[in-house]
N, C-alpha and C positions, 0 to 999 in steps of 0.2 A: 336408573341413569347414573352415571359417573359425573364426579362435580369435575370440576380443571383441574384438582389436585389429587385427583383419585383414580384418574384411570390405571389400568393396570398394565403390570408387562406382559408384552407373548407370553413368555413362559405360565405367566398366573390365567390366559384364558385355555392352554395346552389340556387338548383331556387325550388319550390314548387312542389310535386305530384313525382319529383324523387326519385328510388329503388336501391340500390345496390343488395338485393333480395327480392325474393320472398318467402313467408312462405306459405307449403298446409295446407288448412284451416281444422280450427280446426273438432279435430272427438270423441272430449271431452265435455261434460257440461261444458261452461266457468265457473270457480272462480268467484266468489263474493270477492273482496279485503275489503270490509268492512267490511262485516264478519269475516275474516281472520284476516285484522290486524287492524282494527277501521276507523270511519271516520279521523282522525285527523292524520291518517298515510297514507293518498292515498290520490294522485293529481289531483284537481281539474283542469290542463292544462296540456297537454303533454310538455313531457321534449324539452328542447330548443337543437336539433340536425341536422345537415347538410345534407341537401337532396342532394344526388350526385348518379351516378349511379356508377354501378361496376367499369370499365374503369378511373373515374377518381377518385375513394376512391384508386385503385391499385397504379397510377399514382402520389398520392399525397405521400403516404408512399413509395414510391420508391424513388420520388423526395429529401424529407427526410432524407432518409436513405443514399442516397448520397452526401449528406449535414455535415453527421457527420464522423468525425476526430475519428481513430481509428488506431491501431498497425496493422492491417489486412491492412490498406492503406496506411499508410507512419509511418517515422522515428518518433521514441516518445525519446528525449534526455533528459525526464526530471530527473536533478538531483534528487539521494536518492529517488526516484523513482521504479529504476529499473521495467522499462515500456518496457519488450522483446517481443515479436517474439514468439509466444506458440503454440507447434507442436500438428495440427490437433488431430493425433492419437490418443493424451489423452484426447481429446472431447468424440471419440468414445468409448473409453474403458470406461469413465465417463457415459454413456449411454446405457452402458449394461444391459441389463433386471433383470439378478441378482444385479444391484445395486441400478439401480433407481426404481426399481418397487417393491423394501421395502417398508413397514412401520418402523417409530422409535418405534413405540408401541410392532413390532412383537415379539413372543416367540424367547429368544435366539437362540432355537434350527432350526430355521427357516434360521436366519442371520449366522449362523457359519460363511461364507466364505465371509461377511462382517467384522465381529467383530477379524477373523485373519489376513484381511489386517491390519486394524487401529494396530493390534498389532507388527504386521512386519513393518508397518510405522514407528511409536514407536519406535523400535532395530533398524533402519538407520539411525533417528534423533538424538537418543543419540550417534554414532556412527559416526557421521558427528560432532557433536558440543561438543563430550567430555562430557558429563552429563552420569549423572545414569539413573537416569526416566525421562517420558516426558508425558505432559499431553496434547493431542488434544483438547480439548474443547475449548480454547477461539477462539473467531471469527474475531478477528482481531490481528494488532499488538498493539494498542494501549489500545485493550484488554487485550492481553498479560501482557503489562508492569504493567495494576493494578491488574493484579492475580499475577503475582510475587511479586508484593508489598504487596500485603496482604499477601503470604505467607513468606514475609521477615518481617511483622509486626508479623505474628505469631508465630514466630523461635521466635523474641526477647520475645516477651512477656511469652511464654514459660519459657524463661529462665529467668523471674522474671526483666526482666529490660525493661525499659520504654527510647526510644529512639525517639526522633523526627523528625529529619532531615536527609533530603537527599540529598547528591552534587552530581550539575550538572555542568557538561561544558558549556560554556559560546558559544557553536557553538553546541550544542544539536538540536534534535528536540523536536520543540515546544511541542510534545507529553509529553515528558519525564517529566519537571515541575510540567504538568498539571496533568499526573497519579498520580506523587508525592501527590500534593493538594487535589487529588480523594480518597487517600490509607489515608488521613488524617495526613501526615507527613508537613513538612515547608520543601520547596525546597530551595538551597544556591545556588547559582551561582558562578563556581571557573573562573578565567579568564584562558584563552588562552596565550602563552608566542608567542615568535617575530617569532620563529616556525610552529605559528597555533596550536599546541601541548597542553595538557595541559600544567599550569606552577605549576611544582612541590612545589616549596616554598610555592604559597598560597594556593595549594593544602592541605600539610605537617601543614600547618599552621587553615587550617577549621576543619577538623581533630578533634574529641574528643568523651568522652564518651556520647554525646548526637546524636551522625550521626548513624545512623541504615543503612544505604546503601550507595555505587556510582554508579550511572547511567553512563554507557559509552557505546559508538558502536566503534569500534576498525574493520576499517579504521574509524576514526571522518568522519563530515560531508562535510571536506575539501578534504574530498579522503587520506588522508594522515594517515599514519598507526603509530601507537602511542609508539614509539620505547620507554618510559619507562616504557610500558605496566607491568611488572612485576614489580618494584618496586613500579609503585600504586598499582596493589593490594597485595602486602605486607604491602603497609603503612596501607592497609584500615583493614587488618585483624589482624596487631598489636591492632589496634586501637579497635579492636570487631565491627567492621562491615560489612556488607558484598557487596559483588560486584555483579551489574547487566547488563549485556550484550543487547544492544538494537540492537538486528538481522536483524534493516533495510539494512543493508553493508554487509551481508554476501556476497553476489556474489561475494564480490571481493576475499574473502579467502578461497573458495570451494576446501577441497582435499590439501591444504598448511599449514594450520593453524586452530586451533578448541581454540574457548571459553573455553572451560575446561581447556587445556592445558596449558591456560595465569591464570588459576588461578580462574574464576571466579565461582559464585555460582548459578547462575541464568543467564538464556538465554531465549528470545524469538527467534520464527524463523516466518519471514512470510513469509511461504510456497504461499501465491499468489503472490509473486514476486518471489522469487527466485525459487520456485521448479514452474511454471508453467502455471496456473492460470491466467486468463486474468483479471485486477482489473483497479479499477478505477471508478467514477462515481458510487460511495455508494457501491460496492459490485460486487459478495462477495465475503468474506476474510477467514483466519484460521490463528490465531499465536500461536501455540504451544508453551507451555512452560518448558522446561526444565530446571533440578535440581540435584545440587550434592545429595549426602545418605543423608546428614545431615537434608536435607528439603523435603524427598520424603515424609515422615509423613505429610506434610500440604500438599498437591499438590489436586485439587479439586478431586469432585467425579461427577457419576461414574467414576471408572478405569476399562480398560480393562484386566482381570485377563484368564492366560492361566493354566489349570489343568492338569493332565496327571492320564489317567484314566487305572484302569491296563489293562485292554487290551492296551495300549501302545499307544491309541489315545489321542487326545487332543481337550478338550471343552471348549470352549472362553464364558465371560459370563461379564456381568456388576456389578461392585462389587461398593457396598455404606456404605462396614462393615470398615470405616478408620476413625476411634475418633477424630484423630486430625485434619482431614482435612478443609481448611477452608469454606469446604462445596457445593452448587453448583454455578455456576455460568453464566450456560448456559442452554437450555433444551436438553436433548436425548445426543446424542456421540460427536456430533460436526456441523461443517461445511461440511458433509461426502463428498457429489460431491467433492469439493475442494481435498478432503485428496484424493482422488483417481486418482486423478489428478497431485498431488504431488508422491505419488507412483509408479505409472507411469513411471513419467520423472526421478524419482530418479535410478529404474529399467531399462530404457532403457540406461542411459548414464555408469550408474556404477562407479565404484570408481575415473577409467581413465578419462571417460566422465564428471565426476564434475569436477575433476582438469583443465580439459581445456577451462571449462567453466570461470572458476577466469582467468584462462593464458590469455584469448583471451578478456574478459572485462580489464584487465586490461592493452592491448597491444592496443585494441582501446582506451581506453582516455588518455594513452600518445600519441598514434598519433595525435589525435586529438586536445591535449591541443600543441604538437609540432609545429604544423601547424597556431596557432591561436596568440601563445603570444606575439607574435611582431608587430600585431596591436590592440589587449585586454594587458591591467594591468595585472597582473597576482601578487595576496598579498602575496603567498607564493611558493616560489623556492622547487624543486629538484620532482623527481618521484612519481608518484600518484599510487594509486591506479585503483578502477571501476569506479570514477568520479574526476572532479574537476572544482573549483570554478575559474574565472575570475571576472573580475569590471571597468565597464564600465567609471569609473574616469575620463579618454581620452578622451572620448566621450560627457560626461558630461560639461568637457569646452567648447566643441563646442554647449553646447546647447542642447544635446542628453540626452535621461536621459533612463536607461537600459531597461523600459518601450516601449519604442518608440522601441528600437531593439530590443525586442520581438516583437512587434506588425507588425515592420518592415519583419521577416522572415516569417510570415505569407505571403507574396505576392509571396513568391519564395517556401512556397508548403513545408514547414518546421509546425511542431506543437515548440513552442517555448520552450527554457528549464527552467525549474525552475531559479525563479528573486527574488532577495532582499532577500536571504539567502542562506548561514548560516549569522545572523542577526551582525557579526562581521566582514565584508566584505562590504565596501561602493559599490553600484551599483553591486550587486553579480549577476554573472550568472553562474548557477551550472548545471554542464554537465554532465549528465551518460552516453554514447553511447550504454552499454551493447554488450554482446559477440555476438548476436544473425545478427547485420548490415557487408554489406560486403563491401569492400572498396571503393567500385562504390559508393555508400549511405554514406557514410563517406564522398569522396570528396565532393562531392555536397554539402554539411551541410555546410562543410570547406571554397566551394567559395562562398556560401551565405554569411557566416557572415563574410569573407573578402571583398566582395560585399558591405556591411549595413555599414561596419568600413569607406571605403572609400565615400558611401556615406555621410557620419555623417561629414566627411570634406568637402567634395565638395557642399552637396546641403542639411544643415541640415532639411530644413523647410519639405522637400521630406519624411525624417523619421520621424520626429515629426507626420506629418497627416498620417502614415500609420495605420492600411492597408487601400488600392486602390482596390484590387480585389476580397476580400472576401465577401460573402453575404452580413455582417453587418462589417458599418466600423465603426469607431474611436466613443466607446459609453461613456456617462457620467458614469463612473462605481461606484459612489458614488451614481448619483440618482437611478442605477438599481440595489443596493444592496437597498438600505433605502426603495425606492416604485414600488416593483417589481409588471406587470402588470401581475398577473398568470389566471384570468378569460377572456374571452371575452364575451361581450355585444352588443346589436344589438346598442346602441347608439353609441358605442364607434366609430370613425371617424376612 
């Protein structure tokens, strides 16, 4: 028997002349490959592949497969995140013959009862988030954020003015800057007051006729919801700028509070966290972007455009006739599996079902932060929202460093929470629990990392080496980012 740290690779179970199958022989003229595609494109040795028989290629990707960490197998708490629990159902609706066994190429008239979801999607996201329009196409949320920038570069420039910068919070995510510097703007950094808040004064004070935007997510990234939300963006639009909503936090405001309503001019939503969608691990995503009237004129294209034909029906169609728009940005309609997915679960919970959705995220991470701050630092007091930050500070005198209690919860069957941000937080540990965990799964989290805490005094050396029983322990993570081994070779030991 192989222990968890020892099984081996294909290649090491490979012995010569083994089949996983059998192919019936050819009843064709074989191909000539040289003919076809040249000497100098055909292999003079067969390709280097692991002979195994059926039994053990099944056995090895089963092995595998039980090997990797996923929402289907345990708690995922990673802050800003929002890593839930996503209801079979809408796999199978997403597999419907009429949706997956389109083409993006097909005649419109083909897709009808594609092309009026995406439109019905559309009328609940503006309707969730306070916007006028909303454009499905980008594919992520980080895509989102530079198609809203570009369409807040083409508002301004439209109006004859030339504006550079963009303020961010100083507990943003990392995305937000970087869009900034992608959309061609200078991002500014505003600080955070004793709050976790922004701080208005050097807010009020960045402020001028050269700022073209503010980037905020409202809960911020501390879970903490930004109670002089309206008076920024009045300063920002005194100012002639406009405001941009990063919809990673929505969960927490589902059904209580909409973007629009605090003022702002631009929203992204990622629909593969909040509406559904299983993400993580490169894909795949949708971040719609929604927009007050003043900016539906730039909003990419296609749009999905609904007719009313006299007979009283309605023909949905891909329209590309919008002058201003800043053009395309994606191929075909979107991310569609995804948006269907989000339809879905937007449809099956309903108005009531979203609200309880924010109620119940936001009833788990104060329990859960309840349960924890009296052996975790905790940088900022009073009620959170869908997540919040802790810091490991405590820990750290003993030698512990927030690293090691992550690495440490891995033994006890925990995926760890988001570490070392928001970047304003010494030793951050950021928690989402999300609505979807039930209290059973909650405590266990809760005597883990009261567990890790009490270790870190008792026997720090115990947490520093962990993990102890997970396949791969304690790795050099500098040399396996810098010289990653991604081929294997027969020489390789």
């Amino acid at each position: 028997m192989f222990g968890p740290r020892e099984v081996p690779l294909l290649f090491e179970r490979s012995q010569p002349g083994k089949r996983a199958a059998d192919l019936p022989p050819l009843d064709v003229p074989p191909a000539d490959p040289v003919a076809l595609y040249g000497e100098a494109l055909v292999r003079t040795t067969p390709p280097l592949l692991p002979e195994v028989s059926e039994p053990e290629l099944v056995r090895h990707y089963t092995a595998l497969s039980r090997r990797n960490y996923g929402v289907d197998t345990g708690f995922y708490p990673l802050g800003s995140c929002t890593m839930k629990y996503n209801p079979k159902i809408n796999e199978d609706l997403a597999r419907l013959d009429g949706f997956v066994r389109i083409h993006p190429l097909a005649p419109v008239e083909t897709v009808q009862g594609a092309l009026e979801l995406l439109h019905r999607l559309e009328a609940a996201l503006r309707e969730i988030t306070g916007m006028d329009a909303v454009s499905l196409l980008p594919a992520a949320g980080s895509h989102g954020e530079l198609v809203g920038l570009k369409i807040i570069a083409a508002y301004h420039r439209a109006r004859g003015e030339r504006r550079r910068k963009v303020l961010v919070p100083d507990s943003a995510h990392g995305t937000n800057p970087a869009s900034a510097a992608m959309a061609g703007f200078e991002a500014v950094s505003v600080p955070s007051d004793a709050r976790g808040l922004v701080d208005l004064d050097a807010y009020r004070a960045a402020l001028g006729p050269d700022v073209a935007a503010v980037m905020l997510t409202n809960p911020n990234t501390l879970g903490l919801f930004e109670t002089d939300i309206l008076a920024i963006v009045e300063a920002a639009h005194a100012a002639g700028a406009l405001v941009y909503y990063d919809g990673a936090n929505l969960n927490a405001i589902l059904g209580k509070s909409r973007p629009g309503d605090m003022g702002f001019d631009v929203v992204h939503v990622n629909v593969h966290k909040t509406f559904s969608t299983p993400h993580g691990g490169g894909g795949p995503g949708a971040g719609p972007v929604g927009v007050k009237a003043h900016l539906e004129p730039y909003l990419p294209i296609p749009r999905v455009v609904a007719e009313k034909r006299p007979d009283g029906s309605v023909f949905y169609r891909l329209s590309e006739d919008h002058p201003h728009s800043i053009g395309r940005v994606r191929g075909f309609a979107g991310s569609f599996g995804v948006l269907v997915r989000a339809y879905a679960y937007i449809r099956a919970l309903g108005a009531e079902g979203l609200r309880q959705v924010a109620e119940d995220a936001v009833l788990a991470a104060n329990y859960v932060l309840s349960r924890l701050k009296d052996v975790y630092d905790v940088p900022y007091g009073g009620l959170v929202k869908h997540e919040f930050v802790l810091s490991g500070r405590r820990q750290k005198a003993r030698g512990v460093r927030t690293l090691d209690i992550a690495k440490r919860l891995m033994d006890y069957g925990f995926h760890p929470p988001t570490i070392y941000f928001p970047l304003i937080v010494e030793e951050a540990l950021m928690i989402e629990p999300t609505e979807t965990e039930s209290k059973e799964t909650l405590d266990a989290f809760i005597a883990a990392m009261r567990a890790i805490a009490e270790e870190a005094e008792r026997d720090p050396a115990l947490v520093r080496s962990a993990p102890h029983t997970t396949p791969v322990g304690r790795l050099d993570e500098a040399k396996a980012a810098r010289q990653p081994v991604l081929v294997w070779r027969p020489d390789r030991s």
